[in-house]
C-alpha positions as CSV (number, residue, x, y, z in Angstrom):
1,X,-77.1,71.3,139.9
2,X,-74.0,73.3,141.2
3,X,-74.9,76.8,142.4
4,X,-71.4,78.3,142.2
5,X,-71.3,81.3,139.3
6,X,-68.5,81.3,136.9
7,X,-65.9,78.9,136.4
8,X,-66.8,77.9,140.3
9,X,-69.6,76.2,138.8
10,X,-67.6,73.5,137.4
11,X,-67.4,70.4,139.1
12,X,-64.8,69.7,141.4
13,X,-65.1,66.2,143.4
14,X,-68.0,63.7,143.6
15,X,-68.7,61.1,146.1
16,X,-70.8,58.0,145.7
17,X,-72.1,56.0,148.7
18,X,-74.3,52.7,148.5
19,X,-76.7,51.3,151.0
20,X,-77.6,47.9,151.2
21,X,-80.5,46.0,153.1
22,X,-79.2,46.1,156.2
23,X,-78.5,49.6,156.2
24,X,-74.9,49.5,155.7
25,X,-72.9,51.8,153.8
26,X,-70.0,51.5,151.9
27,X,-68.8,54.9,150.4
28,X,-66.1,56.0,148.1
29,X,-65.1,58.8,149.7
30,X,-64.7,62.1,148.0
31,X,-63.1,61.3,144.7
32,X,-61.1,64.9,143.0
33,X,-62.6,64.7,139.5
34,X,-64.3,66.7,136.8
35,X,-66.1,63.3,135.4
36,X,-70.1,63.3,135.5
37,X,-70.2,59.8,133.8
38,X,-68.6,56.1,134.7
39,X,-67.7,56.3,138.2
40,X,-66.6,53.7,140.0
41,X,-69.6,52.4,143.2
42,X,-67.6,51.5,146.0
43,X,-66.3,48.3,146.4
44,X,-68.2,46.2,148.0
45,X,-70.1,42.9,147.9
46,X,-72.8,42.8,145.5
47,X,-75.5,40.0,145.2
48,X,-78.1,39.4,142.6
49,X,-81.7,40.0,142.7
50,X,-80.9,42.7,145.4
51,X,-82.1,45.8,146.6
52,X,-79.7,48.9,147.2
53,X,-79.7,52.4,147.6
54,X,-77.8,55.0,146.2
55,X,-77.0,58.9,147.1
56,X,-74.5,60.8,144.9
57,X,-72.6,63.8,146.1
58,X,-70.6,66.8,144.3
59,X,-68.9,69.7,145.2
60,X,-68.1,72.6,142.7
61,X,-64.7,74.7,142.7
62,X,-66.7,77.1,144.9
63,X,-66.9,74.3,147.7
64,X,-70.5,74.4,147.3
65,X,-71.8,71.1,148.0
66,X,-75.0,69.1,145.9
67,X,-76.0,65.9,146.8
68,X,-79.2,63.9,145.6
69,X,-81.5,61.9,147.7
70,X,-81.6,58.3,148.3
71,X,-82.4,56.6,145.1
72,X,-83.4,52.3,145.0
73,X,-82.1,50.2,142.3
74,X,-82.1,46.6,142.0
75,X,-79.4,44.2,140.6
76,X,-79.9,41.4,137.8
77,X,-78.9,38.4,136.8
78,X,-74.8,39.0,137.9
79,X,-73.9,35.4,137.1
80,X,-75.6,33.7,134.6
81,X,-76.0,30.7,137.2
82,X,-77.8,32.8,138.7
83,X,-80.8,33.2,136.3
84,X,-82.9,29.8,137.3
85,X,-85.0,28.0,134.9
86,X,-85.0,25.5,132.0
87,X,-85.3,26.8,128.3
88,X,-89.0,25.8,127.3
89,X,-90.9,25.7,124.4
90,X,-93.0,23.0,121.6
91,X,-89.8,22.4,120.3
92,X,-90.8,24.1,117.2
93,X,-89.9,26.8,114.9
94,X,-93.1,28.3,115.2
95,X,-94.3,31.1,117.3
96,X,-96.0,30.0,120.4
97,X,-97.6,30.7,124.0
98,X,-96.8,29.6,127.1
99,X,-98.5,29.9,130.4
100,X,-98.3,29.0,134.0
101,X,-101.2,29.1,136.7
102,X,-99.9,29.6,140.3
103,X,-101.9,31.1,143.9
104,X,-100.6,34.0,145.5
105,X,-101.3,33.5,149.5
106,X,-99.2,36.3,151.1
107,X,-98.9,40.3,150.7
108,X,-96.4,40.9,148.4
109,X,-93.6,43.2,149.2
110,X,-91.2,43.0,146.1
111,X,-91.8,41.1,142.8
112,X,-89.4,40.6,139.5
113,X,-89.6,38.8,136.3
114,X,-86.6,38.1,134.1
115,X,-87.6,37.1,130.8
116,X,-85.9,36.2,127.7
117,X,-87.9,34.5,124.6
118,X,-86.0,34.3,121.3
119,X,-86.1,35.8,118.7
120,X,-89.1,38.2,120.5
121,X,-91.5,38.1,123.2
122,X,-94.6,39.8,124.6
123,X,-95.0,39.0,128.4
124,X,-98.6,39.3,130.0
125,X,-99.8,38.6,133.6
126,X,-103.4,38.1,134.3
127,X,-104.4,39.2,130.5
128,X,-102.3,42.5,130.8
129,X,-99.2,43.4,128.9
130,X,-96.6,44.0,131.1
131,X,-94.5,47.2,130.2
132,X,-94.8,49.7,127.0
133,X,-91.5,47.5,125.7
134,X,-91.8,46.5,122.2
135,X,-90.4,44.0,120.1
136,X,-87.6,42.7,123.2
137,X,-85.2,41.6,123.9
138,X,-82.6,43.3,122.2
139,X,-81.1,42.0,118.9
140,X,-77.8,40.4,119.4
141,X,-75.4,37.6,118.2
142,X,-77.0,34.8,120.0
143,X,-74.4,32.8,119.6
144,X,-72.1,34.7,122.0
145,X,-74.4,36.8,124.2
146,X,-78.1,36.7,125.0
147,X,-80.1,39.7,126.6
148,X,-82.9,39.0,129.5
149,X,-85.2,41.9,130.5
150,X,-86.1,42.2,133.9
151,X,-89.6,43.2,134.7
152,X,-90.9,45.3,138.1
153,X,-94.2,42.6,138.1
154,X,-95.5,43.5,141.6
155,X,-98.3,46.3,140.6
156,X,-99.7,43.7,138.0
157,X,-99.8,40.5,140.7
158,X,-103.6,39.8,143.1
159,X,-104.3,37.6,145.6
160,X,-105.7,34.1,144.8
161,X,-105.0,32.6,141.3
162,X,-102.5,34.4,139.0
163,X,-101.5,33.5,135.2
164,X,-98.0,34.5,133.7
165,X,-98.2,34.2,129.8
166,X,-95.7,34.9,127.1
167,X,-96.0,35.2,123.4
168,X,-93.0,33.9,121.4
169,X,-91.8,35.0,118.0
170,X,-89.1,34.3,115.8
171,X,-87.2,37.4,115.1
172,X,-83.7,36.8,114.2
173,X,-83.1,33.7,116.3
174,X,-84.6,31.5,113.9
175,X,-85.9,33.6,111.2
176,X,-88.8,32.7,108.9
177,X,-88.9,33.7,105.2
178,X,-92.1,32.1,104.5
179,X,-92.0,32.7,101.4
180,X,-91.8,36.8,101.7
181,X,-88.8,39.2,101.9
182,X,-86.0,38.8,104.0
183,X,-82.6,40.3,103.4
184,X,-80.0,38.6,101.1
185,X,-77.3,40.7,99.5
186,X,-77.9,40.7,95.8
187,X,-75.0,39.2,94.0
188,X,-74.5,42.5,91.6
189,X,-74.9,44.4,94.3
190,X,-71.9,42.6,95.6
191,X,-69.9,43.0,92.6
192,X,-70.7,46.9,92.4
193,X,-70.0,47.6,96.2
194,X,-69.7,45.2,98.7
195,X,-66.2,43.1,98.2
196,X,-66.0,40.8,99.9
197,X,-69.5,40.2,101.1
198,X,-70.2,40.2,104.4
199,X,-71.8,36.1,105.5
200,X,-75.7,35.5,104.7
201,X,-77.9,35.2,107.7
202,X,-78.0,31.6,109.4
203,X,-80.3,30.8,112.2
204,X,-78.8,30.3,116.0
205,X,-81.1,27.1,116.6
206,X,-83.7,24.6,115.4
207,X,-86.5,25.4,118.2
208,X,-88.1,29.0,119.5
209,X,-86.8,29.0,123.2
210,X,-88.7,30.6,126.4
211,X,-86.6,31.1,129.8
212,X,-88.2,32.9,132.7
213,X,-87.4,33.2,136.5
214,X,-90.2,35.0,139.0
215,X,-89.0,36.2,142.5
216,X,-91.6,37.0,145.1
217,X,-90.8,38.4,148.3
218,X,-93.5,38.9,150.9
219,X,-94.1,40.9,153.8
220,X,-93.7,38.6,156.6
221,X,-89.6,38.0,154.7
222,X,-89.9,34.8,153.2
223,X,-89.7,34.1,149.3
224,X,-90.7,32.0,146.7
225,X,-89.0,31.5,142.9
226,X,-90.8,30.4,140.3
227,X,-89.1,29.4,137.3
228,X,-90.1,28.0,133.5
229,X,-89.9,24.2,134.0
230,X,-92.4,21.2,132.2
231,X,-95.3,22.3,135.0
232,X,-95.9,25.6,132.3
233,X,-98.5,25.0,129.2
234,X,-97.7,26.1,125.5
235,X,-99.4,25.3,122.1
236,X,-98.9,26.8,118.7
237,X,-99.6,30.9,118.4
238,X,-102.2,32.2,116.0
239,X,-99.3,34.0,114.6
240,X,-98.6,31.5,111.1
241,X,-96.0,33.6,110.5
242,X,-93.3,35.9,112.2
243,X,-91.1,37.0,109.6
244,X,-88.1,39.7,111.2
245,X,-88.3,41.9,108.3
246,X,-92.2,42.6,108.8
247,X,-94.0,39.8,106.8
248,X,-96.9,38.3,109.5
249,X,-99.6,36.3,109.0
250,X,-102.2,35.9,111.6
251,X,-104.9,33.6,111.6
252,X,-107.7,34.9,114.4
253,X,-109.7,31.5,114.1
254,X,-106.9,29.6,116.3
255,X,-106.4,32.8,118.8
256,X,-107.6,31.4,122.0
257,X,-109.1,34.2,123.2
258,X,-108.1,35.2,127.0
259,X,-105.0,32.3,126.8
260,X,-103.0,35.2,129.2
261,X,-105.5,35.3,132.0
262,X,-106.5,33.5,134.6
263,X,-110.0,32.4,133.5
264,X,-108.8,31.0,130.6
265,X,-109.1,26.5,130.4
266,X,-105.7,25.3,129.3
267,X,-106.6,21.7,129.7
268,X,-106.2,20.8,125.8
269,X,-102.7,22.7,126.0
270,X,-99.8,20.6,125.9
271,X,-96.5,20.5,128.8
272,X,-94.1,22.4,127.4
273,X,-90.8,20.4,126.8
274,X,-87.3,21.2,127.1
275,X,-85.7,22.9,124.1
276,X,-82.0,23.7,123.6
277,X,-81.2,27.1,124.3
278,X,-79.3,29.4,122.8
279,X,-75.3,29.3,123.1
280,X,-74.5,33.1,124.2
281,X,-74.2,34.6,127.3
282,X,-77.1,35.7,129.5
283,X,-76.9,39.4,130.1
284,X,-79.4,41.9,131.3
285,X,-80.9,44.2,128.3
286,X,-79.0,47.3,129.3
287,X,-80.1,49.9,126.1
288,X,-83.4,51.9,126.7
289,X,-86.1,49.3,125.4
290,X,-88.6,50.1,122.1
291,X,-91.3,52.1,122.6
292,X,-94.2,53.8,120.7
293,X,-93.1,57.5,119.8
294,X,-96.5,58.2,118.4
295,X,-100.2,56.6,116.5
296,X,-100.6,57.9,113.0
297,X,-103.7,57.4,112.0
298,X,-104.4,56.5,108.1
299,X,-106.4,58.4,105.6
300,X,-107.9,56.6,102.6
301,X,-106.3,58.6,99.3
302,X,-107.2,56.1,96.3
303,X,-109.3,53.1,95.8
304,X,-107.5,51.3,93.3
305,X,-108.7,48.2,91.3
306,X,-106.0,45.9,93.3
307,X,-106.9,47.4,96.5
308,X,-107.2,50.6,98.7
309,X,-104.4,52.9,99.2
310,X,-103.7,54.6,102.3
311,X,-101.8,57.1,103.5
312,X,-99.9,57.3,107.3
313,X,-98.9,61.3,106.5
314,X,-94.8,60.5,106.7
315,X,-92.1,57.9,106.1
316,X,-91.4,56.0,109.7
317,X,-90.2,52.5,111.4
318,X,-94.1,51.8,112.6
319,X,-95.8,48.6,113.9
320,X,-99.0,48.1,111.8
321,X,-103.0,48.2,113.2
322,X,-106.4,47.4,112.1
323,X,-110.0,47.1,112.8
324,X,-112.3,44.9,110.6
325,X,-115.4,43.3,110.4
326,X,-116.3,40.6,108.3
327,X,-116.5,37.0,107.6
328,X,-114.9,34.0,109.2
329,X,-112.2,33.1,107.2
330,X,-112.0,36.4,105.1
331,X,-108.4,37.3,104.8
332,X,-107.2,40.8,104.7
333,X,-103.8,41.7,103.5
334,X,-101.4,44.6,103.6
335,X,-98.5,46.0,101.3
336,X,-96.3,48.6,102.7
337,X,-94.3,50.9,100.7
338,X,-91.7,54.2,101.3
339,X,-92.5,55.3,97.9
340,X,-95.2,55.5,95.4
341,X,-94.1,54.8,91.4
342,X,-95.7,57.2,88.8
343,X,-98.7,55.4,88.3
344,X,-99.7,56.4,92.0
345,X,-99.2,52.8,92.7
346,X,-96.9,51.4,96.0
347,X,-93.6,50.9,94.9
348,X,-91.9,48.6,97.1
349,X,-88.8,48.1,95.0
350,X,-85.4,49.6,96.6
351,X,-82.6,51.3,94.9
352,X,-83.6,49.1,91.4
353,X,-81.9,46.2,93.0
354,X,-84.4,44.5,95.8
355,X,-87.8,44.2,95.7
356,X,-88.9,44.6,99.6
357,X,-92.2,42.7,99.5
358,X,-93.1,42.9,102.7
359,X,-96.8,42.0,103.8
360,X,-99.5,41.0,106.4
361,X,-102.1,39.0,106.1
362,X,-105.2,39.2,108.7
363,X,-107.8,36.4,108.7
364,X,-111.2,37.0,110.7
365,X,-112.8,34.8,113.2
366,X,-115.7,36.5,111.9
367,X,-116.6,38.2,115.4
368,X,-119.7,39.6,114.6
369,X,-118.7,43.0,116.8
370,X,-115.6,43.5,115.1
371,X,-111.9,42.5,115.6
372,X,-108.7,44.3,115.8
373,X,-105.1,42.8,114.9
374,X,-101.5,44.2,115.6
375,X,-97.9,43.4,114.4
376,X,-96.3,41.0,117.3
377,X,-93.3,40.5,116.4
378,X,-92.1,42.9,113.7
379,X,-92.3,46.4,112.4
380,X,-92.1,47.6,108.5
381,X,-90.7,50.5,107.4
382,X,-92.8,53.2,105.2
383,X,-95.8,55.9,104.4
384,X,-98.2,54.1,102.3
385,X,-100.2,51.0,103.4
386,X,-102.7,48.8,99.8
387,X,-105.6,47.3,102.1
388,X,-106.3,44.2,100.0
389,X,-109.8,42.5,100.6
390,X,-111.4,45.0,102.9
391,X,-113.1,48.4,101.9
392,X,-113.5,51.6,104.1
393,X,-116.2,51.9,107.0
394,X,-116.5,55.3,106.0
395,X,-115.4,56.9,102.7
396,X,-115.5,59.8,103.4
397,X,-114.1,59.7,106.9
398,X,-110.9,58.3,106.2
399,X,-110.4,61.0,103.6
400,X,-110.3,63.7,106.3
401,X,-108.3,61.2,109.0
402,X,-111.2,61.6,111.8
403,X,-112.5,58.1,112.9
404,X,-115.9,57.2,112.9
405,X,-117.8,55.9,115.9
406,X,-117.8,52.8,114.8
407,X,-113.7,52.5,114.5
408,X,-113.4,54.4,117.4
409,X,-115.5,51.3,119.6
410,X,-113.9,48.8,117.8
411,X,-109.9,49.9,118.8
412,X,-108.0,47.4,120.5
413,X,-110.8,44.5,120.4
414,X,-109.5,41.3,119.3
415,X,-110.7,38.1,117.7
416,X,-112.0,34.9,119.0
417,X,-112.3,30.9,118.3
418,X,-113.0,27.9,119.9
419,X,-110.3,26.6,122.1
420,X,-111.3,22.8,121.9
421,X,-110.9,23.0,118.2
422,X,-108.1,25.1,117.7
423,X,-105.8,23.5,120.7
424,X,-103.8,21.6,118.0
425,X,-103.8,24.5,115.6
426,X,-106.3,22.9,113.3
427,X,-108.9,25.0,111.3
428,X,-112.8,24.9,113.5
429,X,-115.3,22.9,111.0
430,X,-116.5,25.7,109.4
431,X,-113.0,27.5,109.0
432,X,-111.8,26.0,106.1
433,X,-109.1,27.7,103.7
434,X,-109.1,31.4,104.2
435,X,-110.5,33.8,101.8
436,X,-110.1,36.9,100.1
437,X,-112.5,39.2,102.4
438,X,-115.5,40.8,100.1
439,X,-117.7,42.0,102.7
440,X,-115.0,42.6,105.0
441,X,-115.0,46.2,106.6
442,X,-112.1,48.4,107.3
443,X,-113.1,50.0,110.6
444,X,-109.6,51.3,110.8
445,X,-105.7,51.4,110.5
446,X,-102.9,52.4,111.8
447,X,-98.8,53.0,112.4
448,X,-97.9,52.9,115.7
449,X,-94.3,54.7,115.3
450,X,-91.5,52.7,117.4
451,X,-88.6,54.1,118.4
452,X,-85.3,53.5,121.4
453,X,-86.4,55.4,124.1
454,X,-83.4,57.8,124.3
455,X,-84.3,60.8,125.8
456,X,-84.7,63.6,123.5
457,X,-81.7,66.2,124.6
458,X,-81.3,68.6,121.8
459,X,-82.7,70.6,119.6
460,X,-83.0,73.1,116.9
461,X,-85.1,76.4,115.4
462,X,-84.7,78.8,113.4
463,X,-86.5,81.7,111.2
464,X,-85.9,80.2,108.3
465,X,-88.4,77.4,107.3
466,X,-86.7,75.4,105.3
467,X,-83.7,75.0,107.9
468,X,-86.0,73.7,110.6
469,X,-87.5,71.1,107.9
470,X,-84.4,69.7,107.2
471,X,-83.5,69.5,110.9
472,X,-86.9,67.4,111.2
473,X,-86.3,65.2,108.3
474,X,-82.9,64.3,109.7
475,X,-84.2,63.3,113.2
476,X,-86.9,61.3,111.8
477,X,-85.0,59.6,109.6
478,X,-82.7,58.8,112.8
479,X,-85.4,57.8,114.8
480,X,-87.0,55.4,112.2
481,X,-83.3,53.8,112.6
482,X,-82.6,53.8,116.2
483,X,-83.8,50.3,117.7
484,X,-82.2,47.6,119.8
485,X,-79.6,48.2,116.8
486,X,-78.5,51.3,115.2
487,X,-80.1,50.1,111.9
488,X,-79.1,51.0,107.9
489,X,-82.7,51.6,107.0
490,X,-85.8,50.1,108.6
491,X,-87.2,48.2,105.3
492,X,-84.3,46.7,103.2
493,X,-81.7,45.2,105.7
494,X,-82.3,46.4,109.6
495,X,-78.9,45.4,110.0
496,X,-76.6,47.1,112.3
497,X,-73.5,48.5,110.2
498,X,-71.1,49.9,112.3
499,X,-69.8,52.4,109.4
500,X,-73.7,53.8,109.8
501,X,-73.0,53.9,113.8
502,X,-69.7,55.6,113.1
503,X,-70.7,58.4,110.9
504,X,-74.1,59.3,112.5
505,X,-72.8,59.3,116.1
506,X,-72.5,63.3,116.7
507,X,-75.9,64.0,115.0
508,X,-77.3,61.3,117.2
509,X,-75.4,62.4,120.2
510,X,-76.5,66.0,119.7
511,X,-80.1,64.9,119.4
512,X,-80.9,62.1,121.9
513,X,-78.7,60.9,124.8
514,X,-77.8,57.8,123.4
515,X,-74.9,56.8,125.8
516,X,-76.5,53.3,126.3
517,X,-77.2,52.7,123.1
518,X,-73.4,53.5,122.1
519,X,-72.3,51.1,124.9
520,X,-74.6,48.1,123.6
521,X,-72.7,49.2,120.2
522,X,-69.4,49.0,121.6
523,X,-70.0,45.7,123.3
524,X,-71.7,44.2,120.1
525,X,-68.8,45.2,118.2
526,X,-66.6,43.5,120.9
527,X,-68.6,40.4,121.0
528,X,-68.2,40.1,117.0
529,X,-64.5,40.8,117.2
530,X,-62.5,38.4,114.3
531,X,-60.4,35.7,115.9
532,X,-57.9,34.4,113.4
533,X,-60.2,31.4,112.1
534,X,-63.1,34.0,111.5
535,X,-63.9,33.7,107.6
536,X,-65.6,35.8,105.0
537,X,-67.4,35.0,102.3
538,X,-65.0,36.0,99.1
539,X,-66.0,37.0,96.3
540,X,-64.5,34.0,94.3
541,X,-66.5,31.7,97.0
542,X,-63.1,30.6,98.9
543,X,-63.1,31.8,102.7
544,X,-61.6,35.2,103.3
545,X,-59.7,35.8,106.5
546,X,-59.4,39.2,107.5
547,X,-57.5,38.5,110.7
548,X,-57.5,37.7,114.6
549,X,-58.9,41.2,116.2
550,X,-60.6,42.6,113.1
551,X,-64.0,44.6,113.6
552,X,-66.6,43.2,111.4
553,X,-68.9,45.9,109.4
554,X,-72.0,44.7,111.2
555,X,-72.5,44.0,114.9
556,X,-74.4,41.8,115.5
């Protein structure tokens, strides 16, 4: 902050000087600008998986001079060469884990993880998730780039035996309808408003891939790199289904409980085999990752003869929990909706041309002390939640939104089964065909509200009411949009139009500082950029060229 008064408090040079490991210093010397953004470091050498400090000075027109303190950063991946490791997997289209045992002998002094599992990953050490990120790595074309995220893994890492696990889902790499919604233009919607039609989705590969690299560095200044190879473990995920557009089913009787940690007996797991990775260029996740903005907790507001309706008090982009009890094999299922129609009933049809019907489906292991489930690998969009074959702990609870005891204990404890059994992703004898639950009890549910983690940097009040609602409605509608994409709407499409980016910039821009986001745009839009044999879908089904250098409406 420049403590000149007056116009002398505008900025008048800047200087930006980098230290490396050795101490050494490269500098840029003072540099006459009024720019507070994309300044050139000095040039120097640069190496990946690297250490360096920086210290940034300014001087205002009063000659007053600012400078900040010493500040650590570490490099990535510069070269994709660089970023060891073999893309892993069952060679499936399935969601999956994988896991790898390894001893820690030495202190630690610095540890990293780069990760990338297509289409999403969840990435644990010793049974904890690592980072509050949700639903990474970034959505891209995978065909031409490919985002990693780089992990700080030293705080979660003990001496003796350590276990790194990952969950893998499908996303958009290879996306899975299974039989529930997943976007398609409607052809009259074409012929009303969309000539000529952007191309349907298509898959970037035939196998869910897993690439990792792990760099420890210890005290006494040696290393060691450990790298996703056919020493790691994998087998089939309890997640049956991992459909992009919020459609999961999750079967609790083949969760091997405790797969992420180290006590955990992975001698029925499979080597996991080498699987063709995706064709795009690795490149560090550079956006601010998903995050949980808040937990709205849901109240009971009709029991209905096809189910329960709740409600999460607003529209929002939110990744769905519950807490049942019940029977093994009892199957609980959830409808999500924006909207309710006139009868009081969800109403998951969109603008009287596509019927979003989204839904989850939770089967028990029947843990007699309860069980509790969460989205993995999607998010819906929406206010109102139908609870099909489960019915409220507490009645009268729900209706007021407190929880009872019960749901409170019961928060964030998961489901069991027997790991012998369930290695090859078989039923247990007694599992059988799941059920429609009806003893199964609804201890709890909730959104957990994801949004980019842009800082907030503007805002608005004033005394009248209904100004300051609109303001709110607009930045929560913005917020329910604003992922690893700057999506239309977070139900029908999540698709990243760039007219949607184009129009919304300043009201985004005044709200959040979004400059990372906009540059992931910018480079998505790049990346997509038409060469001359880049065709279109026309509306008379002949390829439509648009023309080498052409922006398409939706990157990626």
């Amino acid at each position: 902050k420049y403590t000149g008064e007056g116009e002398d408090a505008f900025q008048k040079s800047c200087r930006i000087r980098v230290k490396d490991a050795q101490g050494r210093i490269s500098d840029t010397g003072e540099m006459e600008t009024e720019r507070h953004q994309g300044m050139p470091f000095p040039d120097m050498e640069w190496r990946s998986f690297t250490e360096y400090q920086v210290q940034v000075e300014g001087k205002d027109r009063g000659g007053n001079l600012t400078e900040s303190g010493w500040i650590t950063f570490v490099t990535g991946a510069l070269v994709p060469e660089d970023f060891q490791g073999q893309w892993i997997g069952t060679g499936e289209g399935k969601p999956f884990y994988a896991r790898k045992r390894w001893n820690l002998t030495k202190k630690v002094k610095s540890a990293y993880a780069l990760v990338c599992g297509l289409g999403q990953f969840r990435f644990y050490i010793n049974g904890k998730k690592v980072s509050d990120h949700e639903l990474d790595p970034g959505w891209t074309n995978y065909d031409r780039k490919v985002q990693y995220v780089m992990f700080d893994i030293a705080p979660y890492l003990r001496e003796g035996e350590n276990v790194f696990g990952v969950s893998v889902g499908n996303g958009f790499y290879l996306g899975d309808k299974g039989g529930r919604y997943f976007f398609e233009m409607p052809p009259e919607a074409m012929k009303r408003f969309m000539p000529p039609n952007t191309n349907g989705y298509r898959p970037f590969g035939d196998a869910l891939p897993l690439k990792g690299m792990f760099l420890l560095r210890y005290a006494d200044g040696s290393s060691d790199v450990i790298c996703t190879d056919s020493s790691w473990k994998v087998r089939r995920s309890a997640c049956q289904l991992a459909n992009v557009y919020g459609s999961e089913i999750y079967d609790a009787r083949k969760d091997p409980a405790g797969w992420n940690d180290v006590f955990f007996d992975d001698g029925t797991w499979a080597p996991a085999v080498k699987v063709e990775g995706p064709k795009g260029r690795l490149t560090a996740q550079g956006q601010p990752p998903i995050v949980v903005k808040k937990v709205c907790e849901a109240k009971l507001i009709a029991r209905q003869e096809d189910g329960d309706l709740y409600d999460l008090g607003q529209n929002m982009s939110c990744i769905l929990e519950i807490s049942v009890k019940g029977k093994r094999g009892d199957r609980v299922e959830l409808l999500p909706a924006e909207k309710l129609d006139e009868r009081g009933k969800i109403d998951q049809m969109a603008k009287n041309w596509n019927m979003i019907d989204v839904s989850c489906t939770y089967i028990l292991s029947g843990d007699p002390e309860g069980e509790t489930w969460r989205q993995e690998f999607s998010y819906v969009g929406g206010r109102y939640v139908l609870v099909k074959g489960a019915a409220p702990a507490d009645e009268a609870a729900f209706a007021d939104g407190t929880e009872s005891a019960d749901q409170a204990a019961f928060a964030g404890k998961t489901g069991s089964a027997d790991e012998a059994a369930l290695a090859d992703g078989a039923d247990t004898a007694d599992g059988g065909p799941a059920a429609e639950g009806s003893g199964t009890t609804l201890l709890a549910l909730r959104g957990y509200y994801i949004v980019s983690d842009s800082p907030v940097t503007g805002s608005f009040w004033c005394d009248d009411r209904r100004y300051n609602q609109v303001y709110d409605l607009i930045a929560e509608a913005m917020d329910s949009n604003l992922k690893s994409v700057h999506t239309d709407c977070p139900t029908i499409e999540k698709t990243a139009w760039l007219e949607e980016s184009h129009l919304l910039a300043p009201s985004l821009m005044f709200y959040r500082d979004v400059r990372d986001r906009w540059r992931k745009i910018f480079c998505d839009a790049a990346t997509d950029q038409y060469s001359a044999d880049t065709a279109e879908n026309g509306l008379d089904g002949k390829p439509f060229f648009r023309g080498a250098g052409f922006l398409p409406p939706i990157a990626p």
